[in-house]
C-alpha positions as CSV (number, residue, x, y, z in Angstrom):
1,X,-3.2,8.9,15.0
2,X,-0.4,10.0,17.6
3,X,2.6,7.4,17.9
4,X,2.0,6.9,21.3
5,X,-1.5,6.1,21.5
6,X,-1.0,3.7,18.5
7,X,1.4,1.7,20.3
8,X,-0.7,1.4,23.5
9,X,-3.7,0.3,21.7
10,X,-1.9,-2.5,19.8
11,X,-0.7,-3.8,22.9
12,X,-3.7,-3.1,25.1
13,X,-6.5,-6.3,25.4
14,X,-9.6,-4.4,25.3
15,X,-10.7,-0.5,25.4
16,X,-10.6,-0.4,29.1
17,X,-6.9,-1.7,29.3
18,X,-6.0,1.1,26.5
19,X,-7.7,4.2,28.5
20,X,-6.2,2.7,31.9
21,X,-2.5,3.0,29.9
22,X,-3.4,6.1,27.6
23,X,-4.3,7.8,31.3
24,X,-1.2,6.3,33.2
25,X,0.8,8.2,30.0
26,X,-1.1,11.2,30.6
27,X,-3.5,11.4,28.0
28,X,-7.0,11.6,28.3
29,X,-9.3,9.4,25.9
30,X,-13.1,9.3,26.1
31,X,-15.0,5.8,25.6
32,X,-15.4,6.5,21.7
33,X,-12.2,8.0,21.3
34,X,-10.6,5.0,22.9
35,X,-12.9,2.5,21.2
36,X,-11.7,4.0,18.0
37,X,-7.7,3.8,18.4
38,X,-8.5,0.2,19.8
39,X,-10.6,-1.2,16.4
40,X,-8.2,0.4,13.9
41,X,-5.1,-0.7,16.1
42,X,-6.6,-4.3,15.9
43,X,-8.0,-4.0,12.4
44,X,-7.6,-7.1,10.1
45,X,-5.6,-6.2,7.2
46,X,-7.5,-8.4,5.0
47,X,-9.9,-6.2,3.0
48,X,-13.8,-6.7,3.7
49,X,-16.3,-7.5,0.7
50,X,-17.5,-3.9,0.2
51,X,-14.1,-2.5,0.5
52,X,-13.2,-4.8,-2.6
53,X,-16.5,-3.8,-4.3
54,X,-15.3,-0.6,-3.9
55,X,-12.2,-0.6,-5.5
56,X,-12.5,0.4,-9.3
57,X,-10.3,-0.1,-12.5
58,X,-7.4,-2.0,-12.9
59,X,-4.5,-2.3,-10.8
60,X,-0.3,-2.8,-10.9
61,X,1.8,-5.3,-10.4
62,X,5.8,-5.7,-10.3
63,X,7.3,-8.4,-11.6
64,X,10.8,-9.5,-11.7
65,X,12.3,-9.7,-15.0
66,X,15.2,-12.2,-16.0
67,X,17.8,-9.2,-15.4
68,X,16.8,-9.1,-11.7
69,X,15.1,-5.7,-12.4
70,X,11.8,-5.0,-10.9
71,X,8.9,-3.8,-13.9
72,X,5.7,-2.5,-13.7
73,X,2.9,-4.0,-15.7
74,X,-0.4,-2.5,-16.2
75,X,-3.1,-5.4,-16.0
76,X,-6.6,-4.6,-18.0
């Protein structure tokens, strides 16, 4: 996604408000194309069932050991 566009569609309050400001910057967004920047700009970052279905194996974690020292710890 361009910079610009990004930043426009995190501050913008709907898809029409974002191709008003993408156009007053001089770039030209279609409907879709502008619908698009707005729903990921706005995306929740909190991960929906199916995306968490999706995700296989184990994962990492760092802890903090008694030295201060970050460790990574492989868990299942």
């Amino acid at each position: 996604m361009d910079k610009k566009i990004v930043e426009l569609a995190q501050q913008a309050k709907s898809v029409k408000e974002l191709r008003k400001a993408a156009k007053k910057n001089g770039i030209e967004l279609s409907e879709k194309e502008a619908q698009e920047y707005f729903d990921r700009a706005n995306a929740s970052e909190e991960l929906s069932d199916d995306d968490l279905e999706a995700a296989a194996g184990g994962f990492y974690t760092s802890s903090i050991a008694p030295s201060g020292k970050g460790f990574l710890k492989k868990l299942f």
